[in-house]
ZARODO-772116 format. One record per atom (N, C-alpha, C): x, y, z; residue number from 1; residue in one letter. Coordinates in Angstrom, 1 decimal. Atoms other than C-alpha are relative to their C-alpha. Layout:
N
xx, yy, zz, num, residuo
X, Y, Z, NUM, a
...
! end
This chain:
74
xx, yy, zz, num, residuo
-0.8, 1.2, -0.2, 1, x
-9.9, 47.2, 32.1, 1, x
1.5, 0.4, 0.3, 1, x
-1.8, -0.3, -0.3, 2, x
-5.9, 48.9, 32.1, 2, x
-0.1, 0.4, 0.9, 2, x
-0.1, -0.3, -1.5, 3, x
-6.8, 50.5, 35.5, 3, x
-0.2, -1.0, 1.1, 3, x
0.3, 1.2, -1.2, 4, x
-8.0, 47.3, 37.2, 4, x
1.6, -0.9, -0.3, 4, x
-1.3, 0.7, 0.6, 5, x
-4.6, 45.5, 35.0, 5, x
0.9, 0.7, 0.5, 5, x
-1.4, -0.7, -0.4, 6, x
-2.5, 48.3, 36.1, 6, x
0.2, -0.4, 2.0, 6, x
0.1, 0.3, -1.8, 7, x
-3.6, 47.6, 40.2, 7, x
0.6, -1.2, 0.2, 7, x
-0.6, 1.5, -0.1, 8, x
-2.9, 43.9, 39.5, 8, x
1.3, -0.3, -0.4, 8, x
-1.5, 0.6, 0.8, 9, x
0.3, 44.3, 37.7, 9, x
0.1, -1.1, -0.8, 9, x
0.3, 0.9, 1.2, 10, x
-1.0, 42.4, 34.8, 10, x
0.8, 0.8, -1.5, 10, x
-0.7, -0.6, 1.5, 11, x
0.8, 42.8, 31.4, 11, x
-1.2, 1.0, -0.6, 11, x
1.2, -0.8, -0.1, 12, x
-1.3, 45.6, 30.0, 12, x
0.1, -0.2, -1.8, 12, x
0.2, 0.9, 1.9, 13, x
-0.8, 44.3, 26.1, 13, x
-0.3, -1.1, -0.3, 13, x
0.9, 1.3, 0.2, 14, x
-1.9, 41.0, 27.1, 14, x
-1.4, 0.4, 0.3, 14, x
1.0, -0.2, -0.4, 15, x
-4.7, 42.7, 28.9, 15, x
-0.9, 0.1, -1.4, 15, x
0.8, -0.6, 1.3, 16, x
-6.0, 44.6, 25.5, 16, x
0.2, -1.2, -1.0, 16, x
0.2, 1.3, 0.8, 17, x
-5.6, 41.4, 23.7, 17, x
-1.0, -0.5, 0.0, 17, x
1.0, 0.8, -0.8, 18, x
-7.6, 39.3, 25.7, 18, x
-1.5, 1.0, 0.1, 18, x
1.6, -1.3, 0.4, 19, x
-10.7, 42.0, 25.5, 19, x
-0.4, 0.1, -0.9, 19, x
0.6, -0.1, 1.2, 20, x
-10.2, 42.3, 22.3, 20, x
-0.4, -1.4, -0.7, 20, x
0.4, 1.1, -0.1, 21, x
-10.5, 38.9, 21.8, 21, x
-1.4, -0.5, 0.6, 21, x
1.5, 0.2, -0.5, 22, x
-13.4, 38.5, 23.8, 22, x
-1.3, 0.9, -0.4, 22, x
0.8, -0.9, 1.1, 23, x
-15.0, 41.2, 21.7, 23, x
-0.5, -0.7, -0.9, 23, x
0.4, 0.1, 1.6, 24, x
-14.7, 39.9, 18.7, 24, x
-0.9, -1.5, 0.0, 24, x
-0.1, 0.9, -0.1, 25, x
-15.5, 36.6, 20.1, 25, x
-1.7, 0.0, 0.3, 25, x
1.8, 0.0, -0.2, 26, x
-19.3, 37.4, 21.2, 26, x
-0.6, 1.0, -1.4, 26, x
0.3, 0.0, 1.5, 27, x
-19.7, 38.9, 17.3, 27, x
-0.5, -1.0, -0.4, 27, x
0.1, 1.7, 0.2, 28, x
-20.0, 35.2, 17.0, 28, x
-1.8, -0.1, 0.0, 28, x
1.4, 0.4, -0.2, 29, x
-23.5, 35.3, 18.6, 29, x
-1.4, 1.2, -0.2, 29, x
0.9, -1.1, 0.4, 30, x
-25.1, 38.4, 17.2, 30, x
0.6, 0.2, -1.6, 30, x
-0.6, 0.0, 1.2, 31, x
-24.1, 38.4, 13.8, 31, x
-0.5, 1.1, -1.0, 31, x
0.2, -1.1, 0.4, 32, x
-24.4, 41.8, 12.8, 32, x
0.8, 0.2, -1.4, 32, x
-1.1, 0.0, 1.0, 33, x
-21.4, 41.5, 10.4, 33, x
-0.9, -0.8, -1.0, 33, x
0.3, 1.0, 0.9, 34, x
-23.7, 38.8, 8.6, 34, x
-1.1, 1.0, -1.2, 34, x
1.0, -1.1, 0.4, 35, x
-26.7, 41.7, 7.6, 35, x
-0.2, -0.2, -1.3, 35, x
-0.3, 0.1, 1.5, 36, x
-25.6, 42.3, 3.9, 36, x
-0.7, -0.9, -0.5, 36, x
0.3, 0.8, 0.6, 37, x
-25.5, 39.1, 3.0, 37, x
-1.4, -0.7, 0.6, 37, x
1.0, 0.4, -0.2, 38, x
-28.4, 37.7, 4.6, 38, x
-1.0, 0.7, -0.9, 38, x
0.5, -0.9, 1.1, 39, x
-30.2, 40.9, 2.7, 39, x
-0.1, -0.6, -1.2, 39, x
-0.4, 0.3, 1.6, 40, x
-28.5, 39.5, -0.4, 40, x
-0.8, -1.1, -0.4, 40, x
0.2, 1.2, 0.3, 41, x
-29.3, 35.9, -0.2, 41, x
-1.9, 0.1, 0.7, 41, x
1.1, 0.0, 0.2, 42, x
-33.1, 36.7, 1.2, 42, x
0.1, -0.9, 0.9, 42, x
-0.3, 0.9, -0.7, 43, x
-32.3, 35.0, 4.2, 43, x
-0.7, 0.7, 1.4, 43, x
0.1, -1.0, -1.5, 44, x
-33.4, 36.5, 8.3, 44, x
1.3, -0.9, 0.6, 44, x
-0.7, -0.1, -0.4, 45, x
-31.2, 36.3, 11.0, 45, x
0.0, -1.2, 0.7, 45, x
0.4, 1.4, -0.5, 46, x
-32.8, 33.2, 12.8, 46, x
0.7, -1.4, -1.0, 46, x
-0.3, 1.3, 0.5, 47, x
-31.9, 30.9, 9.7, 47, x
1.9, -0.4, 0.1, 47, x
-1.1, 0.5, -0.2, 48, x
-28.4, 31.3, 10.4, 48, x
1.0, 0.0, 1.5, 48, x
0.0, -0.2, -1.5, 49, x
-28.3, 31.3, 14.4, 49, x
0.6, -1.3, 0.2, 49, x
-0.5, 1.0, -0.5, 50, x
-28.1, 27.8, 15.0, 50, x
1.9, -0.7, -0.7, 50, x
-0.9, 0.1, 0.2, 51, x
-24.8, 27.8, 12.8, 51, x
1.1, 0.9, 0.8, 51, x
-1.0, -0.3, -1.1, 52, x
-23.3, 30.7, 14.9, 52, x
0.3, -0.3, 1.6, 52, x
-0.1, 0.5, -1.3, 53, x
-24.0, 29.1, 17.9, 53, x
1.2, -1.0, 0.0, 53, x
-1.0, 1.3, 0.0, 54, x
-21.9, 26.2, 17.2, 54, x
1.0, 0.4, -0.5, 54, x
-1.4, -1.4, 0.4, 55, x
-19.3, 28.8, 15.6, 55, x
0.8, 0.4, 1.4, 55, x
0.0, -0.4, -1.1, 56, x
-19.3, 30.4, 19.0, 56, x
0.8, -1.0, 1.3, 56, x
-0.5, 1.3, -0.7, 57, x
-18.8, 27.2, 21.0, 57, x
1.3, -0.7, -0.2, 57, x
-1.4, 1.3, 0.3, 58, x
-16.2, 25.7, 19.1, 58, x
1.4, 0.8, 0.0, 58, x
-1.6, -0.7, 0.3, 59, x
-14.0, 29.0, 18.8, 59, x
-0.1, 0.4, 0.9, 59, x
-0.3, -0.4, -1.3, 60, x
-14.8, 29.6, 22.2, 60, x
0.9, -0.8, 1.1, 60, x
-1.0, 1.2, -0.6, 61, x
-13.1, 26.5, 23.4, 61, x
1.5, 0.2, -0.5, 61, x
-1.5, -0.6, 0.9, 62, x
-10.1, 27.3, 21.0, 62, x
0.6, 1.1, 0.7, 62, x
-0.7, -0.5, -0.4, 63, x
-9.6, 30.4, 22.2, 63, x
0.3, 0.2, 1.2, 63, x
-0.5, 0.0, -1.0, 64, x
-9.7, 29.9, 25.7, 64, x
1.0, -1.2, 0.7, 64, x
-1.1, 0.7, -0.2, 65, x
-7.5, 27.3, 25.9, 65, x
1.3, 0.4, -0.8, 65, x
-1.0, -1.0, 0.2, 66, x
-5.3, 29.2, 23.8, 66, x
0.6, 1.0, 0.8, 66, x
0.2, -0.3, -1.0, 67, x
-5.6, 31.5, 26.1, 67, x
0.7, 0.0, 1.2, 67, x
-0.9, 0.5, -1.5, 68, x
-4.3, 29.5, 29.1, 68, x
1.1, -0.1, -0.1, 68, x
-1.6, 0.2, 0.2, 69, x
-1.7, 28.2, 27.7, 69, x
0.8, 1.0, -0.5, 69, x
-1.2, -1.1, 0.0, 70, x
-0.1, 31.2, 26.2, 70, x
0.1, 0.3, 1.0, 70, x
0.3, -0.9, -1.4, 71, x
-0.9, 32.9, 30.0, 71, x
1.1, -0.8, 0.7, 71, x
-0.9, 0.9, -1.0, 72, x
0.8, 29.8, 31.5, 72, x
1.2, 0.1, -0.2, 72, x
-1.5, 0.4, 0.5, 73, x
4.0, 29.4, 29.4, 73, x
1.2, 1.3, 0.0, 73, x
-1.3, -1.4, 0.3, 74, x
5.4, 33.4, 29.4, 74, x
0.0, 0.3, 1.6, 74, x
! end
């Protein structure tokens, strides 16, 4: 990504933001971080899908319109 950002003359610390952000942001729909506790509580990974889906969705709207508007306003 900073070699295609450096071609375009894109901020290259907004770049690594925005990546990282969209990293962390599909976490959301694999919930690997969840493991443990699912383990703990005697739970699979299915019973708690349909809540990171709507997790996903709703902080996917958030942060892309976050997103814009910081992009638009600097």
């Amino acid at each position: 990504m900073l070699p295609a950002a450096q071609a375009l003359g894109a901020d290259i610390p907004r770049v690594a933001m925005a990546v990282a952000w969209g990293d962390a942001w599909t976490n959301l729909l694999q919930p690997f971080w969840a493991l443990p506790v699912l383990a703990i509580a005697g739970l699979k990974a299915k019973d708690i899908m349909g809540f990171c889906l709507i997790q996903l969705f709703i902080t996917g709207i958030i942060i892309s319109v976050g997103l814009v508007w910081f992009l638009k306003n600097t």
